[in-house]
N, C-alpha and C positions, 0 to 999 in steps of 0.2 A: 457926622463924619462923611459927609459929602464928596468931600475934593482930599486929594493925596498931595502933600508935603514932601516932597523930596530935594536934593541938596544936589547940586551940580558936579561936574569935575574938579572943580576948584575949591568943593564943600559953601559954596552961597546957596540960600534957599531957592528953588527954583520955583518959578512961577505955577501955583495952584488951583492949576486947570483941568488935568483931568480927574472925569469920575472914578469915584474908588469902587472897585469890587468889591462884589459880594461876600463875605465873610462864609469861608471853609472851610475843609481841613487844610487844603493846600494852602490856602494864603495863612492860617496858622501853622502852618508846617514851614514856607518860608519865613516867616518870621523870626521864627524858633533857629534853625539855621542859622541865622543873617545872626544874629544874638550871639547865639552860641560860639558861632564863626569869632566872631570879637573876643569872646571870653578866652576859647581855645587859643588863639593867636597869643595872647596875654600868658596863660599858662604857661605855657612849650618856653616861655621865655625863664619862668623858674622850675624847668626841667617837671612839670608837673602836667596828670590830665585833666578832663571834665568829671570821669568817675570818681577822681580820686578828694576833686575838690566836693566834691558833693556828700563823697563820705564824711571826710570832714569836717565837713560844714556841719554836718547832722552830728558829730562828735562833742563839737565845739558848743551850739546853740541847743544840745538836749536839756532839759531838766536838771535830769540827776545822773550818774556815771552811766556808760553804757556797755553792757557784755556785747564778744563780738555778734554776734546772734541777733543782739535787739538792734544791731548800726547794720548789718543786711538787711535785716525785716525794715528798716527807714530808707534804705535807701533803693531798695526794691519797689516800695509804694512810690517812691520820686520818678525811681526809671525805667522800672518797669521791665528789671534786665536778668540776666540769670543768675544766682545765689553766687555760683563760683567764680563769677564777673568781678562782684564784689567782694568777693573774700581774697581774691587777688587783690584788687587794689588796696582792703585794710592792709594784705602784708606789705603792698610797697609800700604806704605810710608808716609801717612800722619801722621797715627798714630804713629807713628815711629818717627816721626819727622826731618824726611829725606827728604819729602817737606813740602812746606806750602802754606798756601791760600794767597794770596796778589791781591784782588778784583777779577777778572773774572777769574785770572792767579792763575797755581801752580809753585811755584820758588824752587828750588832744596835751602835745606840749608849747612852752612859751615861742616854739619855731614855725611851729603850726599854727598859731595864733598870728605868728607876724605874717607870713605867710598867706593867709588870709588880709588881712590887712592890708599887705603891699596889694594882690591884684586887688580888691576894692579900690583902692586908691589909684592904680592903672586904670582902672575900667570907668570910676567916676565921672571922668570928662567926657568919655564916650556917650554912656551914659545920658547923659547934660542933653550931649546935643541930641541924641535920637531923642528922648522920652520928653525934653525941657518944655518946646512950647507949644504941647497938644493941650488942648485943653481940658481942665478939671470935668467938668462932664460928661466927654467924649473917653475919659479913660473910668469914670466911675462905670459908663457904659459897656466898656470892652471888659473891663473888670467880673461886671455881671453873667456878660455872655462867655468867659473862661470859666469862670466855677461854674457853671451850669455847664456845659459841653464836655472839661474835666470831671464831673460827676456822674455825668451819663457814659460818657467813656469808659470811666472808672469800672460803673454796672455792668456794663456790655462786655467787656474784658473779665471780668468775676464770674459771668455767663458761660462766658467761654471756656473756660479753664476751670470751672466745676467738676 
């Protein structure tokens, strides 16, 4: 991953000349951003946030049901954000009617699924074009060095708050 791929004003690729920097947390922090920026943008458009879609998402792709308890504990490891962050946002899904209570458990419902759905399919084409034509071993490579950095992160953060 030598040279940086970027896409013009008019979105054509531009010419792949400069060197890439170094890989740190800043340029994995714009990344993140620049991503999120998209996602967010996408959301707002069905009255929805990034919190709330992450909840969900962890609702939706768990196992088995989830109490509200075990969909904080998932999506605290995700964001790393404060308990009552996300206990608000389970209630605005609830309120919403995007999950629901079924005894100890919240169950993501068939609106929450579409819901889902729809922005994937918004974000899809987005998608396409940033991730489409980097190549296979330059992302197995970035791949490598996220779980390794998320890991040691992970530690260092566990360190801290011990």
């Amino acid at each position: 991953m030598s040279e940086i791929n970027t896409r013009t004003a008019a979105g054509t690729p531009a010419p792949a000349t400069a060197q890439a920097p170094g890989a740190d947390s800043r340029a994995l922090g714009l990344a993140h951003y620049a991503a999120r920026g998209v996602l967010e943008h996408v959301l707002a458009r069905h009255g929805s946030t990034f919190q709330q879609q992450i909840a969900l998402r962890a609702a939706v792709t768990a196992e088995t049901a989830q109490t509200p308890d075990q969909l904080v504990r998932s999506v605290r490891a995700s964001l790393k954000t404060d308990p009552a962050e996300v206990r608000a946002a389970l209630d605005e899904l609830l309120d919403r009617r995007l999950l629901v209570v079924d005894g100890p458990h919240l169950l993501p419902t068939d609106a929450g699924r579409e819901l889902l759905a729809a922005v994937a399919a918004e974000t899809a084409p987005v998608s396409a074009r940033v991730w489409g034509d980097i190549p296979a071993e330059d992302l197995a490579a970035a791949g490598r060095v996220l779980a390794l950095v998320t890991a040691r992160a992970n530690a260092e953060l566990a360190a801290l708050t011990a």
